[in-house]
N, C-alpha and C positions, 0 to 999 in steps of 0.2 A: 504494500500500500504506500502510495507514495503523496497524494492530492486527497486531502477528505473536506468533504465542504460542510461545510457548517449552519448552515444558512435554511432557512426554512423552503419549504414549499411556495412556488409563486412569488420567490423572486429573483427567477431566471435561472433556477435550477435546472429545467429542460437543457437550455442554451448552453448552459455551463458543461452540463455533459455532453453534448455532442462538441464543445470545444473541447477540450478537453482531449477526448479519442482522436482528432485533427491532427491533436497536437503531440501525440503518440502515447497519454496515459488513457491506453484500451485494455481489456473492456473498462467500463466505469459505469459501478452499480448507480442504479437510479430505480426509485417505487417501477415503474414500467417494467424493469426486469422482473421483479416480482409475477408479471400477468404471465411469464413465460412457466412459471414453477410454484405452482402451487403447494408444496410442500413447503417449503423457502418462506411461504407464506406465513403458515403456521408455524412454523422455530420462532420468524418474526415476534409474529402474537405471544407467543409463549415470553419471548426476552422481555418483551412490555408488560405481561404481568409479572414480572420479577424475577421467574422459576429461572434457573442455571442455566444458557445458552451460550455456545463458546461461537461470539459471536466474526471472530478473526476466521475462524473456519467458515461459518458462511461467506464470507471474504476472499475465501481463498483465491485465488487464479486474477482478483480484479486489483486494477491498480490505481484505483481511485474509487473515489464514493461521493455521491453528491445525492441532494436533500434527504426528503426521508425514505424509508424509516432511518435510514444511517444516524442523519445527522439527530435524532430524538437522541443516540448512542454516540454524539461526537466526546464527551469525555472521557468513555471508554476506549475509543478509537483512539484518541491523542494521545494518553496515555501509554496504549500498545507498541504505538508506531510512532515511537519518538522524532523518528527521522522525518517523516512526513509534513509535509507544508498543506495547511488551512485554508481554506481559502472561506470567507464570510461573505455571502451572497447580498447584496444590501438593498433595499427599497424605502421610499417614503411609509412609515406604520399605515398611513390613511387609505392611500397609493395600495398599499398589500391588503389591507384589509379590504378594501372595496373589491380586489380580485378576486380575494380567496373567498368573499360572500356571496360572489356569485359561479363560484367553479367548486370549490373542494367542501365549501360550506353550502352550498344550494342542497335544500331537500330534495330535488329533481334528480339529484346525483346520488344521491344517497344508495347504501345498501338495501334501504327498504324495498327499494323501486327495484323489478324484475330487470335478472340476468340472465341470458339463455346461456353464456360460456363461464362454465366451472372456473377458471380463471379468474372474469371480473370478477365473479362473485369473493372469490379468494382473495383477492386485493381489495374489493369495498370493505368487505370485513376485516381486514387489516387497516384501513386508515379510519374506520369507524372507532375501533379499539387501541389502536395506537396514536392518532391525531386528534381524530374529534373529542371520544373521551377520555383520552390519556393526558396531550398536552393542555385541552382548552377545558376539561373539563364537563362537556357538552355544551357550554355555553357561547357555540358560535355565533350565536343570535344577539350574544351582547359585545358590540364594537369597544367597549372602555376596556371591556376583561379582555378580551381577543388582544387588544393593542398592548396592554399591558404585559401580556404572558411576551408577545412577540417582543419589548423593547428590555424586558427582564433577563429573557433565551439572550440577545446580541450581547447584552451587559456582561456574563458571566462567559460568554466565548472570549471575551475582550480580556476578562480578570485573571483566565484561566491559562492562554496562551501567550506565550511569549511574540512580543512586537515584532521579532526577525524573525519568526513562522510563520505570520499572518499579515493576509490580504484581505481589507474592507475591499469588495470590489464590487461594481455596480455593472450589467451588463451591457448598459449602452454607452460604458468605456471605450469598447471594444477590444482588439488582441495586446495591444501595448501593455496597460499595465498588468497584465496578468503573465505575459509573455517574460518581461522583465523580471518578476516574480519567480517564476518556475528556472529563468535562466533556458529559454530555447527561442529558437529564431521566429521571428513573424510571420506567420503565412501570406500569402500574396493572397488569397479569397477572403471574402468580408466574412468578418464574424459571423456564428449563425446566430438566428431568432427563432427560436421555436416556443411550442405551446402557448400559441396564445387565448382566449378566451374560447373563440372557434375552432381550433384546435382541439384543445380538455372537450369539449361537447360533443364533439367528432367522435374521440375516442373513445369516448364512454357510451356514447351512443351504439355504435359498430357493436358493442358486444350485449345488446338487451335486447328484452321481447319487445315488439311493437304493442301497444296498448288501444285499447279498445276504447 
């Protein structure tokens, strides 16, 4: 492991990973891999409720890690992999909060809502119990807690890691300062963008029943 981000969901966590593999730290876990393995899924769950999960073995083969469920485990992670550089994915609180209200917090998305592939389902159920009720609490619905937990989480990546490990980085930087960071050359291709609103909808859509 050499790159683990720290940075929550929806704020350019997609982006980050697929830079990142560009950049030659591939593969690089992201929630998405999880839709590939659904057991992977469950260890997950199991780590969030606290039971013993060696979580460097689910790890194994990747060489980075970016949002969740990782980064919910970035102090274990940092710890591990001493050597490894952080990088803290950054957004406006109001800015992330308004994304995540309407993507990873919509009840349209929810686990409630019918999955025809064994998969999504395995991944809703993993960020229902790992995100929604784990980090917020279930209190998606209230924007002061939400902002709160999210500006608490960046405080104690800051407290916890050392200044010359870590990268605040915003994704519409683009490759410069993160490139600088890691110590590898610039690619000539623009940075990528991904997941955006229409995106998340996309993809979560693709794997459900059509409703009546």
């Amino acid at each position: 492991m050499q790159v683990i981000g720290a940075g929550f969901g929806r704020t350019g966590t997609a982006s980050l990973t697929v830079a990142l593999e560009e950049l030659g730290f591939d593969p690089c876990f992201h929630m998405r891999k999880v839709f590939g393995d659904p057991a992977q899924a469950d260890a997950w769950q199991r780590a969030s409720r606290g039971e013993a999960v060696d979580l460097p073995a689910l790890l194994e083969g990747y060489r980075a890690s970016v949002g969740w469920p990782g980064s919910h485990f970035w102090r274990q992670l940092v710890d591990h992999f001493p050597q490894a550089k952080v990088v803290l994915t950054m957004r406006d609180p109001q800015s992330w909060y308004e994304s995540a209200r309407h993507t990873i917090f919509d009840s349209e998305m929810g686990p409630t809502s019918g999955a025809d592939d064994p998969r999504l389902a395995a991944m809703l159920r993993l960020a229902q119990e790992l995100v929604i009720d784990g980090v917020f609490g279930g209190r998606m619905d209230d924007p002061a807690h939400a902002i709160e937990v999210f500006e608490r989480h960046y405080a104690d990546v800051r407290a916890h890691v050392p200044a010359d490990r870590l990268l605040e980085f915003d994704v519409a930087q683009g490759w410069e300062p993160l490139c600088a960071f890691l110590d590898v050359p610039v690619p000539q291709a623009p940075f990528p963008h991904r997941n955006d609103r229409r995106q998340f909808e996309a993809f979560m859509r693709a794997g459900r029943s059509k409703r009546r």
